[in-house]
N, CA, C and O of each residue as an XYZ file, in Angstrom:
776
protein
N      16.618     23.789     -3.208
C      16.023     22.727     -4.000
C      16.168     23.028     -5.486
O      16.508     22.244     -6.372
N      15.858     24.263     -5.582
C      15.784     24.854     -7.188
C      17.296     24.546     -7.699
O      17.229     24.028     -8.814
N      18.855     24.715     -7.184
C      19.821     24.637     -7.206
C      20.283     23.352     -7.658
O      20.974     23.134     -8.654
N      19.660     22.204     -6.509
C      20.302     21.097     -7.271
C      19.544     20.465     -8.134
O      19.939     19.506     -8.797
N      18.146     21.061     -8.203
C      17.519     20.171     -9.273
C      17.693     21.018    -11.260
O      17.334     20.629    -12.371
N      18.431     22.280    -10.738
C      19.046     22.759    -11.787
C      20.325     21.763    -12.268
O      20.355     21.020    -13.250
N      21.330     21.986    -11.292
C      22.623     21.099    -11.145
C      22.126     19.602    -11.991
O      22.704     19.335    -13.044
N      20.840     18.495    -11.372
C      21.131     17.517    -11.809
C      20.450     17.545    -13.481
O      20.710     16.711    -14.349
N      19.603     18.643    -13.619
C      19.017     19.067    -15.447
C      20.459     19.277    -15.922
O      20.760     18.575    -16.887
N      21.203     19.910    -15.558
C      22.858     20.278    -15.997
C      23.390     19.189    -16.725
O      23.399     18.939    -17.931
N      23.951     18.436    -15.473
C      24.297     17.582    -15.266
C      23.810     16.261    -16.709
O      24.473     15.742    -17.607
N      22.558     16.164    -16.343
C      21.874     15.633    -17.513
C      21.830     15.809    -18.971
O      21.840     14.852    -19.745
N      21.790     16.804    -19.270
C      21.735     17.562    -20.758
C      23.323     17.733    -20.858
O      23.692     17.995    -22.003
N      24.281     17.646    -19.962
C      25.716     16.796    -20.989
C      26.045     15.863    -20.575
O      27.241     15.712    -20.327
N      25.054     14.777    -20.312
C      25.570     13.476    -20.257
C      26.437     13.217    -19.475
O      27.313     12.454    -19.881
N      26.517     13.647    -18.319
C      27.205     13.370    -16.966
C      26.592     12.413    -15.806
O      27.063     11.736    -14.892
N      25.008     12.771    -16.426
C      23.593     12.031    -15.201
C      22.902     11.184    -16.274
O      22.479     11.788    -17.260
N      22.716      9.689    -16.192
C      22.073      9.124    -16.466
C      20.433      9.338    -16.209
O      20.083      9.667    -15.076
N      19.439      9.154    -17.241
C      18.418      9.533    -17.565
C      17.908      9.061    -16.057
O      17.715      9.896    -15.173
N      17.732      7.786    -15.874
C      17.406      6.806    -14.544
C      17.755      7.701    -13.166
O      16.943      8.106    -12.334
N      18.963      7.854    -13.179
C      19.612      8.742    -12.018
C      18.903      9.685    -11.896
O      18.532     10.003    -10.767
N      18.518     10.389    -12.987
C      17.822     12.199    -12.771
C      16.588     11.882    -12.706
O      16.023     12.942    -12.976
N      15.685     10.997    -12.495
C      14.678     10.615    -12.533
C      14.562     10.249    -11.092
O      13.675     10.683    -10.358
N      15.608      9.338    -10.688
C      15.204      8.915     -8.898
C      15.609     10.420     -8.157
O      14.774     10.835     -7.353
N      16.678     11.149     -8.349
C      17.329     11.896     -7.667
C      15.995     13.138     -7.866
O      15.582     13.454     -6.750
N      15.523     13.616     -8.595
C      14.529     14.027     -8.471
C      12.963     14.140     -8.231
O      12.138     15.041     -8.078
N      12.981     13.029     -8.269
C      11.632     12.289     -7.456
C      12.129     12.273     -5.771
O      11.329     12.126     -4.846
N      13.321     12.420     -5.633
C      13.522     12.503     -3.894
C      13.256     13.943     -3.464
O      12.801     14.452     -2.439
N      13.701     14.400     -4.605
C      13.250     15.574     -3.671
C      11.873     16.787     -4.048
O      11.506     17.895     -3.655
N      11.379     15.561     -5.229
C       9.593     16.308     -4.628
C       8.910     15.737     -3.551
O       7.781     16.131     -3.260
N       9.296     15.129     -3.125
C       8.402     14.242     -1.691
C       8.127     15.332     -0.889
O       6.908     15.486     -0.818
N       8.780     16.201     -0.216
C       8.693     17.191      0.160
C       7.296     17.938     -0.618
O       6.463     18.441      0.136
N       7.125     17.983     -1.688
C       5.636     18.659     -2.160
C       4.849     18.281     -2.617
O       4.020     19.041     -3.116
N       4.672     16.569     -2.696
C       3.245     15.992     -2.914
C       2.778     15.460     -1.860
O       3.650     15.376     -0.995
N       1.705     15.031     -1.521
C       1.309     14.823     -0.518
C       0.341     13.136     -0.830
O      -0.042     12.822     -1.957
N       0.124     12.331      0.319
C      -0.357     11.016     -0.082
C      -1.755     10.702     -1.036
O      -2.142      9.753     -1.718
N      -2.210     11.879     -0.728
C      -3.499     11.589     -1.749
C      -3.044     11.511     -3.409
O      -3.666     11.047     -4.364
N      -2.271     11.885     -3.368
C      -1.638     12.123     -4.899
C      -0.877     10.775     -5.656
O      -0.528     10.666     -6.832
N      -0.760      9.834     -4.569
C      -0.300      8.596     -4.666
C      -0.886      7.190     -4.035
O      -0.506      6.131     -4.534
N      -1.872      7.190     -2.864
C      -2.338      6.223     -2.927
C      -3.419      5.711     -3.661
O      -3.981      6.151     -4.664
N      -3.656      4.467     -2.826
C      -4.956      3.468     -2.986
C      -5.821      3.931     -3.104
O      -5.918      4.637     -2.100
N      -6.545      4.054     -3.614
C      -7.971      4.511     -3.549
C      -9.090      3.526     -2.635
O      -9.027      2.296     -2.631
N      -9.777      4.062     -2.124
C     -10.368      3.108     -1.368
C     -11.138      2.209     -1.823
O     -11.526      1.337     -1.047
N     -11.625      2.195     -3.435
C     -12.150      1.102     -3.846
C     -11.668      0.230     -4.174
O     -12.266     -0.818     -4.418
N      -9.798      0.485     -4.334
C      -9.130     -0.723     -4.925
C      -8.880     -1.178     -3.724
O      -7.970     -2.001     -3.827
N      -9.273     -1.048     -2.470
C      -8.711     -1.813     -0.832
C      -8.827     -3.124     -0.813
O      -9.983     -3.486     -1.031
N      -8.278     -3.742     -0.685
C      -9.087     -5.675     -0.461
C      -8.839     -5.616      1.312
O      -7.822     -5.563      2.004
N     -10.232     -5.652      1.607
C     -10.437     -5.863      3.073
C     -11.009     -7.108      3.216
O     -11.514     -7.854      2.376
N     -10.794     -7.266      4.873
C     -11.366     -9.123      5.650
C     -12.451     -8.550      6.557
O     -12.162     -7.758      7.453
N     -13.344     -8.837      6.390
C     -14.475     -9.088      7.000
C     -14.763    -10.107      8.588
O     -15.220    -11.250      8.606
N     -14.232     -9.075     10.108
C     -13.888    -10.018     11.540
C     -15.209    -10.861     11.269
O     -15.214    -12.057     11.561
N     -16.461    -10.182     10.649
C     -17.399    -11.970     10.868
C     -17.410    -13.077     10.165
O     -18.236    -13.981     10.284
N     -16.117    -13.026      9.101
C     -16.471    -14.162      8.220
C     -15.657    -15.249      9.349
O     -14.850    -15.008     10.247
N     -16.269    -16.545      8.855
C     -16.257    -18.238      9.791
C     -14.653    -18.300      9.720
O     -14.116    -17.695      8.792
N     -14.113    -18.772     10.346
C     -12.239    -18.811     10.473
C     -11.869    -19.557      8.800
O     -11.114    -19.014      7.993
N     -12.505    -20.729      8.580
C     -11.792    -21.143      7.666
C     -11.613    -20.217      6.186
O     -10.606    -20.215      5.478
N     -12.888    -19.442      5.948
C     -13.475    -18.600      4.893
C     -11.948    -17.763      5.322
O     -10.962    -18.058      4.647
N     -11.850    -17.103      6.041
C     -11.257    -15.568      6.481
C      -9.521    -16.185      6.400
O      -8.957    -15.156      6.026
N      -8.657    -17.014      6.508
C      -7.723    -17.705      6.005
C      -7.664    -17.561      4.954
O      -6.757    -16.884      4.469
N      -8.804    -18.262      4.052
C      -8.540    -18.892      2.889
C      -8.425    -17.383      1.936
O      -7.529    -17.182      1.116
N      -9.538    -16.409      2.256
C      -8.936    -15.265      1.722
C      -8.004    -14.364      1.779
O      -7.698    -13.488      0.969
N      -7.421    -14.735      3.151
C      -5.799    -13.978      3.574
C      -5.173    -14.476      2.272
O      -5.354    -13.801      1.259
N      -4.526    -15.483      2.215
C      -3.494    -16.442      1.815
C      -4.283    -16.193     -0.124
O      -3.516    -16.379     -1.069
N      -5.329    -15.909     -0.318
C      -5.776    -16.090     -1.638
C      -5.515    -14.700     -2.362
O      -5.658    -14.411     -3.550
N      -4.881    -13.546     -0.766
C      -4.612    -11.820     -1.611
C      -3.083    -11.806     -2.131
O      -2.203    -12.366     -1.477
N      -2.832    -11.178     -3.264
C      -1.311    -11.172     -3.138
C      -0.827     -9.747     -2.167
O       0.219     -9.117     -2.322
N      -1.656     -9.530     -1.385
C      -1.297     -8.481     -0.651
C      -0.648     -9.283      1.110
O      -0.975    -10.434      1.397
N       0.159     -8.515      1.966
C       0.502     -9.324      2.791
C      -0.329     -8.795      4.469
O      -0.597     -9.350      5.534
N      -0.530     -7.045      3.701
C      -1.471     -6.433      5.319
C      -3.023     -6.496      4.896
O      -3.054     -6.194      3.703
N      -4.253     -6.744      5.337
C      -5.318     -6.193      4.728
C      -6.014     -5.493      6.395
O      -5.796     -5.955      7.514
N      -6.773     -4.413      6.077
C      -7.536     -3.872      6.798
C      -8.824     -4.698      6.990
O      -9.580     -4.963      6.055
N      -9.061     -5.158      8.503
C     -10.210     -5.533      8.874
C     -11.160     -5.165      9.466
O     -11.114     -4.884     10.663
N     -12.167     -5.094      8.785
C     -13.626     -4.241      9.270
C     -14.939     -5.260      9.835
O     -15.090     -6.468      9.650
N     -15.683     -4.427     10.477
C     -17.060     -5.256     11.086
C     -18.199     -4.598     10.428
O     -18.236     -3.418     10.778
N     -19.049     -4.873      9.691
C     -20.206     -4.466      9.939
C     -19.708     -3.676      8.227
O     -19.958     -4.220      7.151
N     -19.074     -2.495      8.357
C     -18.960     -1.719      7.147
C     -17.657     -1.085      7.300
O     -17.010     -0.653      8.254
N     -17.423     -1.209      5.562
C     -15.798     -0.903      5.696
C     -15.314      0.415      5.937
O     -14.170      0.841      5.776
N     -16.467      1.086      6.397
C     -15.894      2.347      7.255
C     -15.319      2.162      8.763
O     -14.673      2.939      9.466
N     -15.776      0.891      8.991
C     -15.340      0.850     10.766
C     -14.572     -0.100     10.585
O     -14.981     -1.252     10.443
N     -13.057      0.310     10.554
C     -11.738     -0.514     10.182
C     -11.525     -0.791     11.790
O     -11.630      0.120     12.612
N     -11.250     -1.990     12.106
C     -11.016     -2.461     13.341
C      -9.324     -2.641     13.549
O      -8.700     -2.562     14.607
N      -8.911     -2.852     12.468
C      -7.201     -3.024     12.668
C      -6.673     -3.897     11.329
O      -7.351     -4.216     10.353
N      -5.649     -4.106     11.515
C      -5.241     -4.569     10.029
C      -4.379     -5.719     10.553
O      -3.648     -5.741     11.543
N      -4.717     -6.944      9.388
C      -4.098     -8.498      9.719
C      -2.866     -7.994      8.777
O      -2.981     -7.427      7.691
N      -1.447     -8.396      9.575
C      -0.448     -8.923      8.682
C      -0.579    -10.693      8.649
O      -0.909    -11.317      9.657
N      -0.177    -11.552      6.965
C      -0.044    -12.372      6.747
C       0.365    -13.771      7.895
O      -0.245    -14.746      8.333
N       1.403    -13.331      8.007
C       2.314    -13.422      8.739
C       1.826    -14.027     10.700
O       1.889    -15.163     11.169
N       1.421    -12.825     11.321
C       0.880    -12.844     12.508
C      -0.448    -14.337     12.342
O      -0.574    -15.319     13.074
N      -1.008    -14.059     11.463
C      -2.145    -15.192     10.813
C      -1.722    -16.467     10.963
O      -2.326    -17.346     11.578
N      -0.895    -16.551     10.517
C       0.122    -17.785     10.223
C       0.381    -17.996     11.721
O       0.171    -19.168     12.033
N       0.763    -17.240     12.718
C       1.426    -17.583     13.581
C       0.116    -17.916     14.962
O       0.119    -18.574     16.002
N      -0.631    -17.271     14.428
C      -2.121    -17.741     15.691
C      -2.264    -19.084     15.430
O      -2.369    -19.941     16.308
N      -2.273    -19.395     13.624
C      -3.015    -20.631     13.594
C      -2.192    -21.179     13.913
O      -2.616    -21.877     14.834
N      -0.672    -21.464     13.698
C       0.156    -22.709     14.162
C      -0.416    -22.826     15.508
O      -1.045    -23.836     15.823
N      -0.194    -21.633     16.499
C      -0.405    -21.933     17.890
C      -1.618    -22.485     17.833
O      -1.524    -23.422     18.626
N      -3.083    -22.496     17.237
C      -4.313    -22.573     17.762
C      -4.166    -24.160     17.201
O      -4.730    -25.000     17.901
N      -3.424    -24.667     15.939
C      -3.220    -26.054     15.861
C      -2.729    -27.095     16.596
O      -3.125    -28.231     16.856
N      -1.253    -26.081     17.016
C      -0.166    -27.115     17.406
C       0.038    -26.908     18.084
O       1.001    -27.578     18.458
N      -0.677    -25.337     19.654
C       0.039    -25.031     20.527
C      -0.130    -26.053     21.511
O      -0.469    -27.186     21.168
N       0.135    -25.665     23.041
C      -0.541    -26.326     24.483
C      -1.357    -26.167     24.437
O      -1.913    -27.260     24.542
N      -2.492    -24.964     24.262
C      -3.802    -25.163     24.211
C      -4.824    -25.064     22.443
O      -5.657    -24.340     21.897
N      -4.018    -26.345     22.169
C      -4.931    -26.140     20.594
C      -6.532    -25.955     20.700
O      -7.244    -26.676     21.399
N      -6.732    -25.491     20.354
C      -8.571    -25.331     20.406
C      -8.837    -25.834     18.773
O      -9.931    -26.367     18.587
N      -7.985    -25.715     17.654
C      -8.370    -26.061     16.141
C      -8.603    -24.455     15.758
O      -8.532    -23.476     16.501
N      -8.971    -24.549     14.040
C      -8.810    -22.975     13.520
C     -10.473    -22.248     13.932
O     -10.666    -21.048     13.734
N     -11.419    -23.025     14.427
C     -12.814    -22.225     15.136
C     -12.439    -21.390     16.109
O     -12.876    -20.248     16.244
N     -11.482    -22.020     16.934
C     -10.884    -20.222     17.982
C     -10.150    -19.572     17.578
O      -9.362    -19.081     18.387
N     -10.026    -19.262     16.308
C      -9.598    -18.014     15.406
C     -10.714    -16.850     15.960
O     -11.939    -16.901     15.851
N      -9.747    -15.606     16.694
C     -10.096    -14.802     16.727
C      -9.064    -13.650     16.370
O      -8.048    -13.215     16.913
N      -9.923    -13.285     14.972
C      -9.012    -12.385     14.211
C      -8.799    -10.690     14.782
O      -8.103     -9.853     14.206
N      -9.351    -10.535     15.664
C      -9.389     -9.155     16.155
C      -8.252     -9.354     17.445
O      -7.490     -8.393     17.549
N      -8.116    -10.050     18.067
C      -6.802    -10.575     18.993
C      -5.537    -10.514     17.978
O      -4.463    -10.255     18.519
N      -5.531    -10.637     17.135
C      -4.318    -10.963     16.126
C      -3.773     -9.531     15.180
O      -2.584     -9.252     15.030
N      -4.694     -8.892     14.722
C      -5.009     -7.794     13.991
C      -4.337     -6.711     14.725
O      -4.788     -6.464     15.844
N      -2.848     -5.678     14.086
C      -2.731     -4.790     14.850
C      -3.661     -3.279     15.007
O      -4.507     -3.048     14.143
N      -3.478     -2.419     15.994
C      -4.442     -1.428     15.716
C      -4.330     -0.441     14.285
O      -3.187     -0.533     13.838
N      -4.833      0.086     13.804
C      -4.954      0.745     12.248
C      -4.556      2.229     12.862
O      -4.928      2.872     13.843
N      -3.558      2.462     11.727
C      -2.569      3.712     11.814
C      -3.748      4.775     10.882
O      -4.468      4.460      9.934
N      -3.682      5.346     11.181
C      -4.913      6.581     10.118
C      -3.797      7.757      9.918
O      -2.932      8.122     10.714
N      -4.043      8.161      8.810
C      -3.439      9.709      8.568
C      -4.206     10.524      7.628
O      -5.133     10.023      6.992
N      -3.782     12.093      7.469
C      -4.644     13.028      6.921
C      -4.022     12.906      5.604
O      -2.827     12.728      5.365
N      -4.988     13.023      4.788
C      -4.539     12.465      3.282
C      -3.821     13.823      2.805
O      -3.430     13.725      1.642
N      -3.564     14.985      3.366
C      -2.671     16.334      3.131
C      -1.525     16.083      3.781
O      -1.044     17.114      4.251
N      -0.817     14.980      4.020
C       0.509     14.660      4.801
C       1.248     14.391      3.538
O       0.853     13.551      2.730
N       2.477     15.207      3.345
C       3.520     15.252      2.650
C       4.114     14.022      2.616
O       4.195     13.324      3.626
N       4.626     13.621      1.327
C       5.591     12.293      1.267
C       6.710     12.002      2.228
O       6.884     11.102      3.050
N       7.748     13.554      1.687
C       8.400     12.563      2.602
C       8.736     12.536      4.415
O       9.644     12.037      5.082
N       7.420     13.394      4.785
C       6.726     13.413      6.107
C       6.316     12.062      6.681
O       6.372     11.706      7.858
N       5.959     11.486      5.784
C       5.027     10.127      6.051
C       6.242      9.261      5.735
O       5.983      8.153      6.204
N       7.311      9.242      5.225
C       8.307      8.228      4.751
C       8.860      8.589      6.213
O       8.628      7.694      7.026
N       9.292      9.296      6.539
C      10.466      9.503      8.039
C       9.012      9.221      9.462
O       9.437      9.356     10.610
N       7.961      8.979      9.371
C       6.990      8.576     10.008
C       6.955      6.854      9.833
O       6.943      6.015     10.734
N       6.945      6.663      8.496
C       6.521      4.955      8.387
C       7.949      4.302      9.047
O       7.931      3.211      9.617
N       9.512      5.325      8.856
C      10.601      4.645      9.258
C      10.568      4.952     11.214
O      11.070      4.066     11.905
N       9.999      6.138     11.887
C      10.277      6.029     13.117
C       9.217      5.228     13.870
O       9.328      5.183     15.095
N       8.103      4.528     13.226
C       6.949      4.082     13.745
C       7.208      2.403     13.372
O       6.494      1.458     13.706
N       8.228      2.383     12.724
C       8.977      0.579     12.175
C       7.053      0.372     11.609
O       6.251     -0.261     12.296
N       6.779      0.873     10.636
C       5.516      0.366      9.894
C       5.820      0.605      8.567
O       6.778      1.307      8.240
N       4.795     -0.126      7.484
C       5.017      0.389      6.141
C       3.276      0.677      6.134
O       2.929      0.713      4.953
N       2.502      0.816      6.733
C       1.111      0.442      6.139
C       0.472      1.822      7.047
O       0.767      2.180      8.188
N      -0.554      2.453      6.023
C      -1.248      3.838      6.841
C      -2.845      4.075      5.938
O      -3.121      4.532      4.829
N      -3.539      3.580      6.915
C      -4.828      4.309      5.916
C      -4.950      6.316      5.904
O      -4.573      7.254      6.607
N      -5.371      6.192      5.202
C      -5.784      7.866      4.642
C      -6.971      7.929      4.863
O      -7.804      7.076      4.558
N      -7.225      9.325      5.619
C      -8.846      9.816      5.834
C      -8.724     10.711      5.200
O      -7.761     10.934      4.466
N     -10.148     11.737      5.436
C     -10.344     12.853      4.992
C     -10.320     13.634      6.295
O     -10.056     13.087      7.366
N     -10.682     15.301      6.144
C     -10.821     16.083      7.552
C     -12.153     15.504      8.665
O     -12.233     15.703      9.877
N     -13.007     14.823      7.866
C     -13.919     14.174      8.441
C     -13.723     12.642      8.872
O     -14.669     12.037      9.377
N     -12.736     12.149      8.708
C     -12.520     10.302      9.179
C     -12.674      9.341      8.024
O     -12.285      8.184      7.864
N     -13.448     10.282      7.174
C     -13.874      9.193      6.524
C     -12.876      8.545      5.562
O     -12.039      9.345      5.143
N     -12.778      7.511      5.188
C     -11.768      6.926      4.840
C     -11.552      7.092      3.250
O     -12.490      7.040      2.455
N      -9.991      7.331      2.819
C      -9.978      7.952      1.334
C      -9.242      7.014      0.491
O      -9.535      6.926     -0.701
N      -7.889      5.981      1.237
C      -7.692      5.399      0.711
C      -6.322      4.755      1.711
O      -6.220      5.067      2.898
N      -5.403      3.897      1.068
C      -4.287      3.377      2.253
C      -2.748      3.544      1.598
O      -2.615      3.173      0.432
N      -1.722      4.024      2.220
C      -0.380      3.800      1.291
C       0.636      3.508      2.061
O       0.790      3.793      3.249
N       1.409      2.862      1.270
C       2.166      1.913      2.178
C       3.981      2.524      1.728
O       4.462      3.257      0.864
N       4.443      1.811      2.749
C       6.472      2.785      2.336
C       6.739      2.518      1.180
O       7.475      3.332      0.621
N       6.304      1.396      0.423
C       6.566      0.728     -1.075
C       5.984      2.002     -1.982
O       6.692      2.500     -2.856
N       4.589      2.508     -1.695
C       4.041      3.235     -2.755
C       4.918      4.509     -2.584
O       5.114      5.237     -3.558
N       5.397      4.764     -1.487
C       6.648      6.197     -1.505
C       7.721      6.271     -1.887
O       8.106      7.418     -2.115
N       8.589      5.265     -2.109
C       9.463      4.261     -2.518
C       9.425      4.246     -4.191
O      10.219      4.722     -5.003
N       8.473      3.680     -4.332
C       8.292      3.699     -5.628
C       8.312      5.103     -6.934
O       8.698      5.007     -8.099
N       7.778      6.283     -6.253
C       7.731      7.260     -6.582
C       9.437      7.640     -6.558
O       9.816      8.611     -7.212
N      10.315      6.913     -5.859
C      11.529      7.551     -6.036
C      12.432      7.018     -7.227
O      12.863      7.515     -8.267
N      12.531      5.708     -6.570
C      13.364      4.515     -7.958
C      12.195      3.843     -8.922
O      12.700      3.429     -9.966
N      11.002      3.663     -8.859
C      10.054      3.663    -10.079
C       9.744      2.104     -9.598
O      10.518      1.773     -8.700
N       8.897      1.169     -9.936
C       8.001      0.204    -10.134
C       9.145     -1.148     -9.395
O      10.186     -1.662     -9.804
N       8.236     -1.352     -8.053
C       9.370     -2.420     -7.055
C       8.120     -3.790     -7.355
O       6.985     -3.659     -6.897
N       8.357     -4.554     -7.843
C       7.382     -5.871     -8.270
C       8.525     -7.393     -7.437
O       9.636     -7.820     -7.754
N       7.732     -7.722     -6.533
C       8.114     -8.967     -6.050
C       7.148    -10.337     -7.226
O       6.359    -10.180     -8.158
N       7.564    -11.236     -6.755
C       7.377    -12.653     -7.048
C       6.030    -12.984     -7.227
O       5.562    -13.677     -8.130
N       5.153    -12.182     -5.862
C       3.694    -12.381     -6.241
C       3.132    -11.003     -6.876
O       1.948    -10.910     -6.555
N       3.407    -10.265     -7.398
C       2.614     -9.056     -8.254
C       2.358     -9.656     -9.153
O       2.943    -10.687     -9.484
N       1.219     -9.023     -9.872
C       0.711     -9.578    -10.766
C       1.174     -8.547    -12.181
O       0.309     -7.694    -12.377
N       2.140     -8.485    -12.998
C       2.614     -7.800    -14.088
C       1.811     -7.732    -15.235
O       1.869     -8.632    -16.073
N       0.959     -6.624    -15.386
C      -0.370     -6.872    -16.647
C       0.386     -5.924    -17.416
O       0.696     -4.922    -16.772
N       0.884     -5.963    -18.957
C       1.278     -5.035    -19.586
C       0.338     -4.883    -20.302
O      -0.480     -5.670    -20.780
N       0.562     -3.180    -20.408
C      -0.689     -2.344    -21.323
C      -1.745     -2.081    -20.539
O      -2.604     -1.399    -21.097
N      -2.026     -2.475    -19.143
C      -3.230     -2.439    -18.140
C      -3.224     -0.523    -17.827
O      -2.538      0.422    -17.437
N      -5.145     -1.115    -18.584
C      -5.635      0.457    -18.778
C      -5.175      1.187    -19.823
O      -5.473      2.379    -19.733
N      -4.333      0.776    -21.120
C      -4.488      0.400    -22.758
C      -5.308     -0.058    -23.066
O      -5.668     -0.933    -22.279
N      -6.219      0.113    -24.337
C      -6.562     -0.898    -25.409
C      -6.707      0.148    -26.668
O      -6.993      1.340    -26.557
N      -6.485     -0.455    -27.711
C      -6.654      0.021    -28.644
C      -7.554     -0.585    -29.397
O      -7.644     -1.808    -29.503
N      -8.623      0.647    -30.240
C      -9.943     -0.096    -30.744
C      -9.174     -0.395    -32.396
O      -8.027     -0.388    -32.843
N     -10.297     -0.598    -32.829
C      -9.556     -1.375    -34.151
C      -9.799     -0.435    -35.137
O      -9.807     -0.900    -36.277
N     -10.070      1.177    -34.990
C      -9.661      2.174    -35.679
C      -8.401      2.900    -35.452
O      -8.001      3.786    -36.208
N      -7.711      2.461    -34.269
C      -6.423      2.979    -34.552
C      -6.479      4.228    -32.823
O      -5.509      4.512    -32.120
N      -7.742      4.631    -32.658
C      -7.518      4.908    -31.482
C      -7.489      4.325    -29.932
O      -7.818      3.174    -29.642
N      -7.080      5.228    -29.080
C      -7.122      4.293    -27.726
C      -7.346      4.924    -26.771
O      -7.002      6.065    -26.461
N      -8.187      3.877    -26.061
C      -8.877      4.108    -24.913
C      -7.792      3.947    -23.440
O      -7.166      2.912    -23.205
N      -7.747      5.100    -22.622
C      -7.079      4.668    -21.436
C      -7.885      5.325    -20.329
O      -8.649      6.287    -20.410
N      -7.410      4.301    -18.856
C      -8.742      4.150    -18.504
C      -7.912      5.563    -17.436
O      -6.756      5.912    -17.200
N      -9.179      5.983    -17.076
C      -8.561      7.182    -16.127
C      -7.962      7.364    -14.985
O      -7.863      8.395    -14.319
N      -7.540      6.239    -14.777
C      -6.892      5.904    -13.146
C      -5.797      5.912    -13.039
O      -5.091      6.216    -12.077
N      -5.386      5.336    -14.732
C      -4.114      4.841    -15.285
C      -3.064      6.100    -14.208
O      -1.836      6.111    -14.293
């Protein structure tokens, strides 16, 4: 490892490796020594669905996240019941509208729909969990602690990202300077999460 990440500093400092290049090519191969806590969600930034909210409520907030999986809990968002993709949502309600047996969106039952929730130990190496999210065909994994308790969620994008740098689709929301401000003496405040 020490070898080629000498080779691509080499490489770099005479202008053989583009700045960009030595930046992804070496972000591949720390995956190997950070581990997911060092990169996900935190569990307060989670946007979870609530299995008791009324069908129409629990839609309207799918479709209102720009997120496409959310973790669904009962009671408290420690007891994650499984996680809605967008998608699957979409595909109950057509059936519960338009199937042979339409019942309308009140026989929305979101725990029938919801796949089961992948958990992992938040000391699982990157790119352990990248050759895991690819043999398990998933992108989505909550993080516990040694005790269950839940620490936060990361998905193949947030591992991904750490390699080629900032992947923004159509619905992200692009805030520049978020967790900047500068006061009007000239110093600045950044927020610690940044």
């Amino acid at each position: 490892r020490e070898d080629i990440a000498g080779a691509i500093a080499l490489g770099h400092s005479e202008g053989a490796v583009e700045k960009a290049d030595r930046d992804r090519l070496l972000g591949a191969l720390d995956l190997g020594h950070r581990m997911v806590d060092e990169i996900m969600r935190h569990r307060r930034e989670i946007e979870m669905i609530d299995a008791d909210l009324p069908p129409r409520e629990l839609i309207t907030r799918v479709l209102a996240s720009p997120y496409t999986r959310l973790p669904v809990y009962r009671g408290s968002d420690e007891n994650i019941l499984g996680v809605i993709h967008a998608k699957d949502l979409l595909r109950e309600v057509d059936r519960l509208v338009r199937g042979e047996d339409a019942q309308g969106i009140d026989g929305l039952d979101i725990l029938k729909v919801a796949m089961k929730p992948y958990f992992i130990p938040e000391t699982t190496a990157l790119d352990e969990q990248m050759r895991e999210f690819l043999a398990r065909r998933t992108h989505f994994a909550l993080v516990v602690d040694e005790y269950g308790a839940l620490q936060g969620l990361i998905t193949l994008e947030d591992i991904l990202e750490e390699i080629v740098g900032e992947i923004t689709d159509e619905f992200d929301v692009v805030k520049k300077g978020e967790g900047l401000t500068q006061a009007e003496d000239g110093d600045w405040l950044v927020d610690g999460a940044m």
